[in-house]
N, C-alpha and C positions, 0 to 999 in steps of 0.2 A: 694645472695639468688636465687632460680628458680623460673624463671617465672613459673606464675601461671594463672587465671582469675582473680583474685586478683588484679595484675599488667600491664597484658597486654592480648589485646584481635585482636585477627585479624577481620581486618575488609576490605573488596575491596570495591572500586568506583564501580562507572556504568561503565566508562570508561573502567575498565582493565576486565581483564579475569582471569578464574579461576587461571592459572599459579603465576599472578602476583598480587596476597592476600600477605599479609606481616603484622607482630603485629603490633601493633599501642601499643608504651609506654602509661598507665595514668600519670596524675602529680606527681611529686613524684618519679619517678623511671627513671632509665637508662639502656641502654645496647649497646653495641657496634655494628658496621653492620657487622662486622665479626664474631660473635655470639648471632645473635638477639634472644635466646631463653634463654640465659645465663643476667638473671634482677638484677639488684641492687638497692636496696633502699638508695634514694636519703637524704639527713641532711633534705629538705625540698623542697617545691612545687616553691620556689623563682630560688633554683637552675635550676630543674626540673622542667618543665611547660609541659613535656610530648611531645609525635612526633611518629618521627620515629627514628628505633634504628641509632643509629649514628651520631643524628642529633635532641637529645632532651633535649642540655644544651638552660638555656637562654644565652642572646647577653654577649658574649665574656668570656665564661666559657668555658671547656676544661677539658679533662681525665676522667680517671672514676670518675664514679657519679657527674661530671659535679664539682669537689671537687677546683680546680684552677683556676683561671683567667689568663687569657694570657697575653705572657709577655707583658710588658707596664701597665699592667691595675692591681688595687687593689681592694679587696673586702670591702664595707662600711656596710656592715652587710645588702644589699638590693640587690644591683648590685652591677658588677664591671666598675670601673669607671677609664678614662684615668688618667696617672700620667703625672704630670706635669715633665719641663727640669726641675724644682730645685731639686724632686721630683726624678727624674731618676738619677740625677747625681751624690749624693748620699751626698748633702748637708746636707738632712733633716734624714736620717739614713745609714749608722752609727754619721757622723760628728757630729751633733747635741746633740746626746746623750752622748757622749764624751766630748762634753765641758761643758755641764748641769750638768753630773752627777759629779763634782769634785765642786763645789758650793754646790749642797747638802747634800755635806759630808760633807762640812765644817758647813753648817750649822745647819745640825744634829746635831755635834758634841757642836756647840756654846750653841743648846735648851735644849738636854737633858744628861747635867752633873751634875744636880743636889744634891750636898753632904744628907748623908743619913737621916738628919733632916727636909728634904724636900719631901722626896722620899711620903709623904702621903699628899702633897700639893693638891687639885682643878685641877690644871692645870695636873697633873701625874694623877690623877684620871679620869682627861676627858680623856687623851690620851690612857690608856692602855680600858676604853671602846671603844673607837675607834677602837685600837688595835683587841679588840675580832670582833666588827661588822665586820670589815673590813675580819678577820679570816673565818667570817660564812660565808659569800657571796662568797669568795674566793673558799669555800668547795663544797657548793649550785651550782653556777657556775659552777663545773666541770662538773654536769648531764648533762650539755647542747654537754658534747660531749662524752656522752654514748649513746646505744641504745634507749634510753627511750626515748616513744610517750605522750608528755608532753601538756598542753593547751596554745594556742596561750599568753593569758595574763601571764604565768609564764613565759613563754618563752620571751614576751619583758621584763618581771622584768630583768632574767638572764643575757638579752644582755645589759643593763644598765649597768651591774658589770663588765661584760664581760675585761674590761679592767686591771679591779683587776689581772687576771689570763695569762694577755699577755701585759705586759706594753710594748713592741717595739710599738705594733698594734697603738698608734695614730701618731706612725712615719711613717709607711707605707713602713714595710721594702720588700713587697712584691715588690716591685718601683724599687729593689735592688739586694739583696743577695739571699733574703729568697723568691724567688715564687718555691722552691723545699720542697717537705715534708725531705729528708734528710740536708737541706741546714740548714730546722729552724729548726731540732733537734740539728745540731751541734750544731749553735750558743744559742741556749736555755740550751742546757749542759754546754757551754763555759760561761755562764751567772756569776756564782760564780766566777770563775779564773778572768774574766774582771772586777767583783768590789773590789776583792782583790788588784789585780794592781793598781786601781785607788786610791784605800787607801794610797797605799803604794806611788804612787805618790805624794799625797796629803802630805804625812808624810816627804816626799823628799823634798819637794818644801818649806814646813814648816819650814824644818830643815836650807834650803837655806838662807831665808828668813831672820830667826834669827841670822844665824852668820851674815851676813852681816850687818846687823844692829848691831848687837853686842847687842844684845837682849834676855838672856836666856829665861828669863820669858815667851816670844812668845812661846814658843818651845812648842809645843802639847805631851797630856801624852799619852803616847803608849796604855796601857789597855784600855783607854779610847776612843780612835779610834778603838780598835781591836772591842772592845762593836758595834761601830756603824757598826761597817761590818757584823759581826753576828747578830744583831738587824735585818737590811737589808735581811739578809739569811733566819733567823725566819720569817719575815713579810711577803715576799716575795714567800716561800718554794711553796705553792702553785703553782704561775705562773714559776716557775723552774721546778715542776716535771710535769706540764700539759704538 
């Protein structure tokens, strides 16, 4: 957006002289010293605390609109704050998530196979409200990264859910892969193909499993897995297409 009075105002010391007046960012905005007249509106005043152009991220923000933390450093939804060596080294994302996430497929699949005499059970009735709440906030939550100038208190609601809509974010893959806006598009589109894999792993290792033991019974039913990947897809849709 163009600077305006709105966003920034020149202002000189006593010290300088007419020549060396320069705008002064408000909170809330940004602009580079190579085009101090060229403003952008900042997500928020946390990022943005105002200055002079080029020089009006807070501590350890970076690029326009102050939108990154530098490397080493993850955003906690306040500041950004050093990552740890376990943290950089990429223990805690991707590795982590990779070995979590094939446990909860199995265990998805152990909860909810319920034959169709059950499917009206208490327990399916809490879950698929679940299912909707967890839908709506997921929805709700996207606002927080449109244009809209929203009230401080909806705003800490949304960052509550906030994780609904970016499940890597309490791995901290910014520590990582992902401190690039192209980096975490990839891997946020790469999101489906990685839990299909892990399915299919799951199904693999299943399969192992039971010949060895010489155990058909073990053998996991296919439709049945394939449900929990898509289940996973639906649930999820949201923080895949944010």
């Amino acid at each position: 957006m163009g600077s305006s009075e709105a966003n920034a105002e020149f202002l000189g010391a006593s010290g300088r002289g007419h020549e060396q007046r320069f705008p002064a960012l408000r909170p809330g905005y940004w602009a580079s010293r190579a085009e101090p007249m060229s403003v952008f509106k900042c997500r928020d005043t946390l990022r943005c605390p105002g200055g002079d152009p080029g020089d009006a991220c807070a501590v350890n923000l970076e690029r326009q609109a102050c939108d990154h933390c530098k490397s080493g450093f993850s955003w906690d939804g306040t500041a950004c704050i050093e990552c740890s060596d376990f943290e950089s080294s990429g223990g805690l994302f991707p590795v982590l998530p990779l070995v979590v996430a094939p446990i909860a497929i199995v265990c998805l699949y152990k909860a909810f196979g319920d034959p169709l005499p059950k499917w009206g059970s208490w327990q399916n009735e809490l879950a698929t409200l679940v299912f909707i709440a967890l839908n709506h906030y997921q929805i709700v939550t996207l606002l927080t990264g449109s244009s809209l100038t929203l009230p401080p208190q909806i705003m800490e609601t949304f960052q509550f859910w906030s994780t609904t809509t970016d499940l890597s974010r309490p791995f901290k893959p910014d520590c990582t892969i992902m401190s690039s806006l192209l980096t975490s598009m990839i891997v946020k589109s790469l999101q489906p193909v990685v839990a299909c894999l892990l399915c299919l792993a799951v199904l693999l290792a299943n399969i192992a499993a039971a010949g060895l033991r010489r155990r058909p019974e073990l053998l996991m039913d296919r439709n049945r897995l394939f449900n929990v990947f898509g289940s996973l897809l639906f649930t999820f849709f949201g923080a895949i297409a944010s």
